[in-house]
ZAVO-523097 format. One record per residue (C-alpha): x, y, z; residue number from 1; residue in one letter. Coordinates in steps of 0.05 Angstrom, whole numbers, plus 32768, in hexadecimal, padded with zeros to 4 digits. Example, Ala and Ser with C-alpha at 12.3 -4.5 7.8 and 13.67 -1.06 7.14 Angstrom:
BEGIN
+------+------+------+-----+------+
|    u |    v |    w | pos | code |
+------+------+------+-----+------+
| 80F6 | 7FA6 | 809C |   1 |    a |
| 8111 | 7FEB | 808F |   2 |    s |
+------+------+------+-----+------+
//
This chain:
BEGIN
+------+------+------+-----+------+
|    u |    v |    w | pos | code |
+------+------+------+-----+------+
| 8120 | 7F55 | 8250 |   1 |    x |
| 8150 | 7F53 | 8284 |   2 |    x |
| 8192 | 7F48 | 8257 |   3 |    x |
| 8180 | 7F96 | 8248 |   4 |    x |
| 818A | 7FC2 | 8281 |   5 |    x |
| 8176 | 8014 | 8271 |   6 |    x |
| 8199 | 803F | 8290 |   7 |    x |
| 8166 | 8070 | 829E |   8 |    x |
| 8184 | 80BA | 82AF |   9 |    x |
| 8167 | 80F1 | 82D2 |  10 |    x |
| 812E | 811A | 82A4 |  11 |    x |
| 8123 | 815E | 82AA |  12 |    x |
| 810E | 818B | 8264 |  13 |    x |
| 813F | 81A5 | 8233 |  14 |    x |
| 8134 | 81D0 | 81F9 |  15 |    x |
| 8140 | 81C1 | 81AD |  16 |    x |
| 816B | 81F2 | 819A |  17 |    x |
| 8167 | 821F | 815D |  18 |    x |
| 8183 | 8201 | 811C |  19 |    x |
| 8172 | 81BF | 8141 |  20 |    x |
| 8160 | 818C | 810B |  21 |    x |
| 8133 | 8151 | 810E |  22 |    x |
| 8136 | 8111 | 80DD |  23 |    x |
| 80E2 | 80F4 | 80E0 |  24 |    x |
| 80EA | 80B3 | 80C0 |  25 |    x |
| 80AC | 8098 | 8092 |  26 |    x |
| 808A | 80E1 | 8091 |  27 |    x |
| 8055 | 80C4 | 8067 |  28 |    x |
| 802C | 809D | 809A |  29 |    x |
| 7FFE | 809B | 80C1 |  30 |    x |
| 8025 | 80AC | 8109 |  31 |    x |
| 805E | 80D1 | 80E6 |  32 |    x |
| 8030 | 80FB | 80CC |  33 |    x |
| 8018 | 8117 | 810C |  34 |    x |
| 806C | 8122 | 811E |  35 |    x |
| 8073 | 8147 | 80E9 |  36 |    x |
| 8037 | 817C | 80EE |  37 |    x |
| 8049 | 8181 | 813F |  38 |    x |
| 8097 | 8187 | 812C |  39 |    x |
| 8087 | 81C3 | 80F1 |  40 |    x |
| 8051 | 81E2 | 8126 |  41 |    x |
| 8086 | 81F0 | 8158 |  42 |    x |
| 80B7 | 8203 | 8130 |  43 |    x |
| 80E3 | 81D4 | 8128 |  44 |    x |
| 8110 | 81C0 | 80DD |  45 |    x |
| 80FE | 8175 | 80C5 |  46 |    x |
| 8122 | 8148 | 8095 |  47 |    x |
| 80EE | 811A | 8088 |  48 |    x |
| 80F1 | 80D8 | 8065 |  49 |    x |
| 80C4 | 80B3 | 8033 |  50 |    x |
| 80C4 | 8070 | 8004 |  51 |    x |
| 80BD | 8096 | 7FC4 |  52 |    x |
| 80B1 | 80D0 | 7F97 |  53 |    x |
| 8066 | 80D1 | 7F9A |  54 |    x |
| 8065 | 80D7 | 7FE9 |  55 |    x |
| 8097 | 8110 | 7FE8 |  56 |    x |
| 8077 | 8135 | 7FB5 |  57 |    x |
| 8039 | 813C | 7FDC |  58 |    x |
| 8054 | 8148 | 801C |  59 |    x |
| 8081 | 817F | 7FFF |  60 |    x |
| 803C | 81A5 | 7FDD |  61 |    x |
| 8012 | 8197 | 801D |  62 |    x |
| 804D | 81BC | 8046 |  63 |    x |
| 8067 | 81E7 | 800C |  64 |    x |
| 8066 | 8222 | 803E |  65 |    x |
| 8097 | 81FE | 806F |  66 |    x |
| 80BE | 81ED | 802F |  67 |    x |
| 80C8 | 822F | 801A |  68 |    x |
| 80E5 | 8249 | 805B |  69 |    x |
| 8118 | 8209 | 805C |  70 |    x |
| 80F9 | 81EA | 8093 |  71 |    x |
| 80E7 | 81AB | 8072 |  72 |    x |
| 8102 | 817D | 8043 |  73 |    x |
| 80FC | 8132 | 8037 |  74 |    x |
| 812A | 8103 | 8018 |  75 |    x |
| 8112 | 80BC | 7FFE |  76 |    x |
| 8124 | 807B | 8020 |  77 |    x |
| 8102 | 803F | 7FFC |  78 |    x |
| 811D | 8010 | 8021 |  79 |    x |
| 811F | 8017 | 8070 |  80 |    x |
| 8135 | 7FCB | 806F |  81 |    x |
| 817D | 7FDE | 8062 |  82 |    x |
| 81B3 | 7FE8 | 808A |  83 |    x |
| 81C5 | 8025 | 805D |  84 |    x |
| 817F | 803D | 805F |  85 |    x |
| 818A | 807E | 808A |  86 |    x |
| 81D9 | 8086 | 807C |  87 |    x |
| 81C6 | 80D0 | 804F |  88 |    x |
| 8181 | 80DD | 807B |  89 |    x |
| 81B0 | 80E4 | 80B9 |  90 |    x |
| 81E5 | 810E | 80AB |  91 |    x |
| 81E1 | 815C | 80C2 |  92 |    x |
| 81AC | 8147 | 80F7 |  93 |    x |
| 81A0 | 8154 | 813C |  94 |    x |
| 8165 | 8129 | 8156 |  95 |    x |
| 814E | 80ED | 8136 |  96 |    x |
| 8101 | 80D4 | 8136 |  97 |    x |
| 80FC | 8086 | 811D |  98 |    x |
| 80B1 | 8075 | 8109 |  99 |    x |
| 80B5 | 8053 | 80CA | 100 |    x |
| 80B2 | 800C | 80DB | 101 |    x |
| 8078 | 7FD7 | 80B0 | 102 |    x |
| 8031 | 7FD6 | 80DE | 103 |    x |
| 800F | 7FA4 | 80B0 | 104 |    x |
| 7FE7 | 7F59 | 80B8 | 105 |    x |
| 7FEE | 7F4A | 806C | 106 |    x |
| 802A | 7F26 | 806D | 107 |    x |
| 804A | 7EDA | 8048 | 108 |    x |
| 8091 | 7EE5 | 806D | 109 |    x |
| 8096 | 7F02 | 80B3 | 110 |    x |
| 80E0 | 7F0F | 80B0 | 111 |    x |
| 80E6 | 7F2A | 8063 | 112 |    x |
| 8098 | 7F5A | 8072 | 113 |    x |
| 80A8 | 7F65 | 80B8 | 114 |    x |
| 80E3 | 7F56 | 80E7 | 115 |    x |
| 8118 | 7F6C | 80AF | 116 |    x |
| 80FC | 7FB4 | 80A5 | 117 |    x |
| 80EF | 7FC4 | 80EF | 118 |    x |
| 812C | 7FA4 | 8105 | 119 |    x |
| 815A | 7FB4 | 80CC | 120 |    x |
| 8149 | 7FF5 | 80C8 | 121 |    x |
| 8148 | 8006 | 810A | 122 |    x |
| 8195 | 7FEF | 8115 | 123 |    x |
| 81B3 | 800B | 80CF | 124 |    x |
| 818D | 8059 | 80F1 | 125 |    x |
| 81B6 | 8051 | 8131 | 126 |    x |
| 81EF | 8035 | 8112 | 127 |    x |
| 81EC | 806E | 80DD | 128 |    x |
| 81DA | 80A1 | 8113 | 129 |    x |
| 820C | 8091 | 8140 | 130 |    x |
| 824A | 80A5 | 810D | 131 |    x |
| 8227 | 80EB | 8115 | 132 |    x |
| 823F | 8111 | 815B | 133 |    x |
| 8207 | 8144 | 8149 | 134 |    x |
| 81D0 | 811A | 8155 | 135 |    x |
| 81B4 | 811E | 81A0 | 136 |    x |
| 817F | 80EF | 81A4 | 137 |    x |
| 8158 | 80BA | 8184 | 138 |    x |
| 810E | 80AB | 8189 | 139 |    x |
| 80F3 | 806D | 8170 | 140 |    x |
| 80A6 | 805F | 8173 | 141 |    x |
| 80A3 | 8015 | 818D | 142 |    x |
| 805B | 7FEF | 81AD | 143 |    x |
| 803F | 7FE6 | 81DA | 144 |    x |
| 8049 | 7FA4 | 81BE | 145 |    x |
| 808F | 7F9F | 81D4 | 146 |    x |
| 807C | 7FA4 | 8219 | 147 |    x |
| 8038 | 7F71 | 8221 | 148 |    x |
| 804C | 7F2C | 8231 | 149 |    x |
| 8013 | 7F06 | 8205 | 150 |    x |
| 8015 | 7EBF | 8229 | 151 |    x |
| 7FFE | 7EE1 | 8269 | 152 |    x |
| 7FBA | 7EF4 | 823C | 153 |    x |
| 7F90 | 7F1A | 825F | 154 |    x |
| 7FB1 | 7F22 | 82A2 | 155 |    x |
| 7F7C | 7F42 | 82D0 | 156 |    x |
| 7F95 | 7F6A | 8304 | 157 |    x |
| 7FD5 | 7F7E | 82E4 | 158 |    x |
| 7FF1 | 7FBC | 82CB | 159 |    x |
| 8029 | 7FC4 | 8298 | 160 |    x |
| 805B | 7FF7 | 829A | 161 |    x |
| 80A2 | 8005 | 8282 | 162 |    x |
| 80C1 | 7FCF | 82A1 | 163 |    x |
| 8099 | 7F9B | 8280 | 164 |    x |
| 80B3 | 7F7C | 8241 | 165 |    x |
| 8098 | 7F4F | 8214 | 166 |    x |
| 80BF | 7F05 | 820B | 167 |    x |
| 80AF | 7EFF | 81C3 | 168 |    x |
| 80EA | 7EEB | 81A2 | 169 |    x |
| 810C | 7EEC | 815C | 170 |    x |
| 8103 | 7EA3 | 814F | 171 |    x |
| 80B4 | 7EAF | 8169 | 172 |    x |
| 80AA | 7EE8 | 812C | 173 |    x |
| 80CF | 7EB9 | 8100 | 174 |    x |
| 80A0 | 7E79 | 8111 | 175 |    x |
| 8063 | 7EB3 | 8103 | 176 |    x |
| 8051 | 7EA5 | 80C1 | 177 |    x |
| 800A | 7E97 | 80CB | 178 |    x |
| 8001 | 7EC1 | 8105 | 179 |    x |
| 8010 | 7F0E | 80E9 | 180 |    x |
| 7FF7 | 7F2C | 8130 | 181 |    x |
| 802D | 7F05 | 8151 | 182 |    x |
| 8061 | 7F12 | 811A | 183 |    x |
| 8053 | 7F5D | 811F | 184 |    x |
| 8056 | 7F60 | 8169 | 185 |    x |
| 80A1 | 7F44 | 8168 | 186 |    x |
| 80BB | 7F6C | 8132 | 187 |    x |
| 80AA | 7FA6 | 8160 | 188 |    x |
| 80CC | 7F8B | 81A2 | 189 |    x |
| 8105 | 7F6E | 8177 | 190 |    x |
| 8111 | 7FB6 | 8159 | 191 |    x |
| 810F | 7FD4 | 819B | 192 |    x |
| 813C | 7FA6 | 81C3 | 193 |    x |
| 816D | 7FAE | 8179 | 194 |    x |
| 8163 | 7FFD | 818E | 195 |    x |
| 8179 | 7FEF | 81E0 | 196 |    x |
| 81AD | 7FBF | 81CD | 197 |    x |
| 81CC | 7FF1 | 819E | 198 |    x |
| 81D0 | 8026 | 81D9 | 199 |    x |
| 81F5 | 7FF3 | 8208 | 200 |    x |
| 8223 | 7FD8 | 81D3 | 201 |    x |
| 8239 | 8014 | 81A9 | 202 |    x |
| 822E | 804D | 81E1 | 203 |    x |
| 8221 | 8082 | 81AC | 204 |    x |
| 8220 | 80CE | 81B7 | 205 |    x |
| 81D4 | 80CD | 81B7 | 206 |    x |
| 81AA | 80B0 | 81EA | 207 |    x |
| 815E | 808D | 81D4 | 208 |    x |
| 8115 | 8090 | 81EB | 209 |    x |
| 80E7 | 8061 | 81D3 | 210 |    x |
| 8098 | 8073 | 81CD | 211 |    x |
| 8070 | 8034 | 81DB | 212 |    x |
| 8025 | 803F | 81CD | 213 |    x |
| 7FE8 | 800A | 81C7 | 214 |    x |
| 7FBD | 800F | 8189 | 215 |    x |
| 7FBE | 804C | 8166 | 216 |    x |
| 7F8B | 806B | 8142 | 217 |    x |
| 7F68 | 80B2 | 8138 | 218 |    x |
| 7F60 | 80E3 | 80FC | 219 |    x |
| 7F91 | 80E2 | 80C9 | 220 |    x |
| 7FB7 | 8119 | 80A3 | 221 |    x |
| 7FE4 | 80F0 | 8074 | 222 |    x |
| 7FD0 | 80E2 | 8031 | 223 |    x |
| 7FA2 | 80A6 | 8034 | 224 |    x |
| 7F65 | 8086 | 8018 | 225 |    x |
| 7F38 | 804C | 8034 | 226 |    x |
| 7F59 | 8023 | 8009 | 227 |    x |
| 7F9E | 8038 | 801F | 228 |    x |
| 7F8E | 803B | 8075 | 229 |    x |
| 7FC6 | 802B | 80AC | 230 |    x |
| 7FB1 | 7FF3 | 80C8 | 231 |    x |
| 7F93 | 8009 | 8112 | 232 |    x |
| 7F64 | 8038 | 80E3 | 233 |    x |
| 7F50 | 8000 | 80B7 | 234 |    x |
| 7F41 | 7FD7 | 80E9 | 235 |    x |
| 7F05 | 8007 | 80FD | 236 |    x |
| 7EF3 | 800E | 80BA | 237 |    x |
| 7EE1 | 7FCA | 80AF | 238 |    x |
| 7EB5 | 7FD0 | 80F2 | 239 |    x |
| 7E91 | 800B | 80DC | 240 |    x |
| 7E8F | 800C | 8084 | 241 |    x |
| 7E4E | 7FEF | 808A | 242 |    x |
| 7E64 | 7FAA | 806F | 243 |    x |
| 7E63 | 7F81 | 80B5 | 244 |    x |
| 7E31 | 7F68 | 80DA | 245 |    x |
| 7E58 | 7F4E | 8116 | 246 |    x |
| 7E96 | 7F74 | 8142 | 247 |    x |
| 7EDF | 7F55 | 813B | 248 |    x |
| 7F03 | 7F35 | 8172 | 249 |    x |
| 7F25 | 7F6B | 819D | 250 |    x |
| 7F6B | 7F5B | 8197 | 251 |    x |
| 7F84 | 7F9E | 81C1 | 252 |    x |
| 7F6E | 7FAC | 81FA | 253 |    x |
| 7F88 | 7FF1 | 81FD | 254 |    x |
| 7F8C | 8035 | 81CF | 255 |    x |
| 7FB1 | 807C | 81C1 | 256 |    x |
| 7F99 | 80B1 | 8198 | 257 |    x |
| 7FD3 | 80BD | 8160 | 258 |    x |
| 7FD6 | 8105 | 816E | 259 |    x |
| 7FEF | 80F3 | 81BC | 260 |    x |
| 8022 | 80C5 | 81A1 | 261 |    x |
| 803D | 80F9 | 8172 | 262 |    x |
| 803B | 8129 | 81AA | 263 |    x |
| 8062 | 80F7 | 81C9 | 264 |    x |
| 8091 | 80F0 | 819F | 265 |    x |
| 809F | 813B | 819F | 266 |    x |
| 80A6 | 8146 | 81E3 | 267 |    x |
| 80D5 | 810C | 81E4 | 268 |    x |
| 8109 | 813B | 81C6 | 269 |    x |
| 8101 | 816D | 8203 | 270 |    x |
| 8116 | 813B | 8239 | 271 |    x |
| 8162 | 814B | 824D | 272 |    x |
| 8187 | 810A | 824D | 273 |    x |
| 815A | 80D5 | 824B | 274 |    x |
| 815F | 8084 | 8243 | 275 |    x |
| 8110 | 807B | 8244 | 276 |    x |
| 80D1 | 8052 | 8234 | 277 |    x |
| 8095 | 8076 | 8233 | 278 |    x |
| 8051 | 8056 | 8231 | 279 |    x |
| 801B | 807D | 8216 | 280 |    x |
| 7FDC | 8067 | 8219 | 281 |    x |
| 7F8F | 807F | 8226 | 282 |    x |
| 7F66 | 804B | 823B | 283 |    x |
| 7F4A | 8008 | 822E | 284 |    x |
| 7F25 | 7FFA | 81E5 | 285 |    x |
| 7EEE | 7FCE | 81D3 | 286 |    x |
| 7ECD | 7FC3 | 8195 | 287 |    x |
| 7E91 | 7FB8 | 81B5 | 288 |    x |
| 7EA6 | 7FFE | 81DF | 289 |    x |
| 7EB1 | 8020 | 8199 | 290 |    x |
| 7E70 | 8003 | 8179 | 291 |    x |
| 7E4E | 8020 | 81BA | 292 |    x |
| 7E65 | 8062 | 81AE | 293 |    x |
| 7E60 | 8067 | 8166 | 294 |    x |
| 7E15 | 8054 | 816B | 295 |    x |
| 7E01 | 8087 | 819F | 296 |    x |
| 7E31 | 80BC | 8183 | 297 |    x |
| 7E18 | 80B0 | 8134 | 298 |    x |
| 7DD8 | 8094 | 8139 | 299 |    x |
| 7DD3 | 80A4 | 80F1 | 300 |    x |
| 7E08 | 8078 | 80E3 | 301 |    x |
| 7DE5 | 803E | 8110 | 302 |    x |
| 7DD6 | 800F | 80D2 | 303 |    x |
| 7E20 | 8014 | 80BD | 304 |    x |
| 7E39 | 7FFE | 810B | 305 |    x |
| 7E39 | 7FB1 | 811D | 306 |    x |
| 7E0A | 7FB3 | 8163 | 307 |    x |
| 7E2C | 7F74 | 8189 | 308 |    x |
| 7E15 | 7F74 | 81C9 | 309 |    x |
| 7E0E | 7FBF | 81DF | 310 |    x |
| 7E2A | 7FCE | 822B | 311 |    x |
| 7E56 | 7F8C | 822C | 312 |    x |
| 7E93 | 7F92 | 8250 | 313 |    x |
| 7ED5 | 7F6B | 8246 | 314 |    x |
| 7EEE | 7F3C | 8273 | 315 |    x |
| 7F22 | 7F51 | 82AE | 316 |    x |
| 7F5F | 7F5D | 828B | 317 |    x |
| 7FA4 | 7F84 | 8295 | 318 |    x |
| 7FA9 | 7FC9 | 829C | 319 |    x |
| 7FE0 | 8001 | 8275 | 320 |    x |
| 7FFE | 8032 | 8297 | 321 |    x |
| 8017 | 8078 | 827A | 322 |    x |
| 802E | 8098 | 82B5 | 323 |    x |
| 8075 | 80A6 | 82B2 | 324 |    x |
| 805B | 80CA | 8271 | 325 |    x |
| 802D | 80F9 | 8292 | 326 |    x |
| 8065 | 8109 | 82BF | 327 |    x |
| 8097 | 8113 | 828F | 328 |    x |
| 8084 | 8122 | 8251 | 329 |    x |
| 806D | 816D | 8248 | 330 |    x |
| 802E | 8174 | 822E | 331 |    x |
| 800A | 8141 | 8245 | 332 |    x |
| 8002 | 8156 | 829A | 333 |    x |
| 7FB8 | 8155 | 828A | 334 |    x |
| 7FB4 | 8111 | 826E | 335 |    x |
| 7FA2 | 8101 | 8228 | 336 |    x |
| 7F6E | 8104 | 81F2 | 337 |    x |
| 7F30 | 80CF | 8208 | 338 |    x |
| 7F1D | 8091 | 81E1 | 339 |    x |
| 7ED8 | 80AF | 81CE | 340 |    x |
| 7EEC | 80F2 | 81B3 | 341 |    x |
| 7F2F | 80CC | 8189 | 342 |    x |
| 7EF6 | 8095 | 816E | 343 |    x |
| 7EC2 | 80C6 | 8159 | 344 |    x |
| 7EFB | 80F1 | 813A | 345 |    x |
| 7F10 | 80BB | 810F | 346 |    x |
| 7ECC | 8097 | 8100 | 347 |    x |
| 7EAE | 80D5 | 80EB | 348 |    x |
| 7EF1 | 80DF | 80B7 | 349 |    x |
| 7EEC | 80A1 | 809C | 350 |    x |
| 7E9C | 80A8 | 808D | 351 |    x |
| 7EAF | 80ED | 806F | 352 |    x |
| 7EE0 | 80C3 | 8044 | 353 |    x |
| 7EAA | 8092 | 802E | 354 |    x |
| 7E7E | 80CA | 801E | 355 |    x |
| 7EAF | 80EC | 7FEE | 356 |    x |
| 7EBF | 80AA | 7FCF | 357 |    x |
| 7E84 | 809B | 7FBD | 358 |    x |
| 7E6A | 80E5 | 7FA9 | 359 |    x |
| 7EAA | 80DF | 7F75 | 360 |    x |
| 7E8A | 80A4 | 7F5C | 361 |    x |
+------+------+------+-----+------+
//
C-alpha cells in the first residue's frame, strides 16, 4: 500500500459539540446497531439510514422515545451502490459514520454483490460529504481484512498492525467468483484504499478514521431472526444448532466483540484531528477454542456442540495488534471485552432464539 501515504496528525480528545449531528449509515445491522444505541446513550442526534420502509418503521417504534425528543430520525437509502446514494443523508451533518457495506458469502457476481456496493458507495459518501463544510470527520468501518496479507498464510511469529496492508487487488475480487471469502476480503481493502485515495486527491474539509476489526460477533440488538443472521453470527450458529457433527475450518484466526467495535467507532469522533487506522481486536478464535468453551460453560447444551478434538491448539500463526487503540481511543485503557464472555453472550442468545422459535411452533 505504499502509493497511499496517511498523513497521520497529532491526537489528543475533542468534544462533540452540542447540536453536533451524526449520519450512521445501514442502522439496521448488526454493527450499526450497536452505533446507534452507544450514539443515543451519550447523547448525541443521529440521522440514521436504512434500505426500506419496514427497517425504519421498527427502528423508529424501538427508539420512539429518542424520536420524540428529535434526536433521531432515519431516512431510506435502498441502494448504497450509487454514487447519489448519500447526496440527501449528508446534508446538515456534522460527523459521518460509514458501516453499511455487503458482509455476505452467498454471492454469483463479486463486483455487482460485492465490490460495487462497498466501493461505490463508499466514494459517492465522501464525494457527497465533501460538498458539505459542516461535516468534520468521517468514520468508515473497514477489516481487518484490508490489512492481512493472505499469501503469507499463517505467518508465525508476526504481528500485524496499522502499517500492514493487504495486496488484494480489484482485478483479484473480480477473478473471485468462486471464491466469496476472497471476493469479500477485497471489496473491503478496495473500499478503504477508495476512502484514503479520496483524502489525498480531493483534500476535503473533513479528515477520516478507519476502524479495522477481525471477525465480529456478540449479542445482537437489531431486528433479526436465525433465518435472517449477519454472517460472523451465523457462522456459530451452524456450529452450535445441533445439526453438525464435525467443527468448520477456522478461516479467522482472530475476534472482537461488536459492542468494542461500536465503542470504537464512537470514540473515533472524540479524537482531534486525526488521519487513523485503528485495529481492534481481542484475541485469537478457534472453533475448536469456542466448542471448548461452549461445552464446559453449557454442559446442557453438550449434545448440540460438535466435540472435535477438545484442548487442540492451532498451529503457530500471526498475531493482531490493537495497541495504538488502547492508547488512543477513550474507553478502552482497560482493554476489551474477552472471547469467552462475548461467545457465551451470543451462544446463549441464539439458543434463547431457538427456544422461542420453536415454543411459537
Amino acid at each position: 500500500m505504499s502509493a497511499i501515504k496517511l498523513k497521520a496528525r497529532e491526537i489528543v480528545t475533542r468534544i462533540v459539540m452540542p447540536g453536533d449531528i451524526i449520519l450512521v449509515s445501514g442502522i439496521s445491522g448488526f454493527l450499526a446497531a450497536h452505533v446507534l444505541s452507544q450514539l443515543l446513550e451519550k447523547g448525541y442526534s443521529v440521522r440514521g439510514t436504512v434500505r426500506d420502509e419496514k427497517k425504519r418503521d421498527w427502528i423508529l417504534e424501538k427508539y420512539k422515545t429518542f424520536v420524540d425528543e428529535n434526536r433521531l430520525q432515519v431516512i431510506i437509502v435502498p441502494d448504497a451502490a450509487r454514487e447519489d446514494a448519500f447526496e440527501e443523508a449528508v446534508k446538515g451533518m456534522t460527523f459521518v459514520i460509514h458501516i453499511a457495506s455487503p458482509f455476505h458469502f452467498k454471492i454469483t457476481d463479486p463486483k455487482i454483490d460485492l465490490l460495487d456496493p462497498a466501493i461505490i458507495g463508499t466514494r459517492g459518501l465522501l464525494t457527497h460529504a465533501a460538498k458539505h463544510s459542516s461535516i468534520k470527520r468521517v468514520v468508515i468501518t473497514s477489516s481487518f481484512a484490508s490489512i492481512l496479507d493472505p499469501s503469507y498464510g499463517w505467518r508465525p511469529g508476526y504481528t500485524y498492525t496499522e502499517a500492514d496492508w493487504s495486496p488484494l487487488t480489484y482485478e483479484d475480487g473480480l477473478a473471485a467468483k468462486d471464491d466469496p471469502f476472497t471476493a469479500y476480503r477485497t471489496s473491503k481493502v478496495e473500499a478503504e484504499r477508495t476512502a484514503w485515495r479520496f483524502l489525498e486527491t480531493e483534500k476535503p474539509s473533513f479528515d477520516i478514521v478507519t476502524i479495522c476489526p477481525p471477525l465480529i460477533w456478540g449479542p445482537m440488538i437489531h431486528q433479526v431472526t436465525l433465518d435472517t443472521l449477519n454472517e460472523s453470527n451465523r457462522q456459530l450458529w451452524d456450529v452450535i444448532n445441533g445439526e453438525s457433527n464435525e467443527l468448520p475450518k477456522t478461516m479467522t484466526l482472530m475476534f472482537a466483540d461488536v459492542r468494542d467495535v461500536a465503542k470504537a467507532h464512537v470514540s473515533a469522533l472524540a479524537l482531534d484531528k486525526a488521519n487513523e487506522r485503528f485495529v481492534i481486536c481481542r484475541g485469537e478464535h478457534s472453533w475448536q477454542k469456542a466448542a471448548d468453551i461452549l461445552r464446559r460453560r453449557f454442559p446442557e447444551k453438550q449434545s448440540r456442540v460438535p466435540i472435535g478434538n477438545p484442548g487442540e491448539n492451532l498451529p503457530p500463526h500471526y498475531k493482531l495488534s490493537a495497541e495504538k487503540a488502547k492508547r488512543s481511543l477513550a474507553g478502552f485503557e482497560n482493554g476489551f471485552i474477552d472471547y469467552e464472555t462475548s461467545l457465551c453472550d451470543i451462544a446463549k442468545q441464539l439458543w434463547d432464539m431457538q427456544a422461542v422459535k420453536s415454543f411459537e411452533h
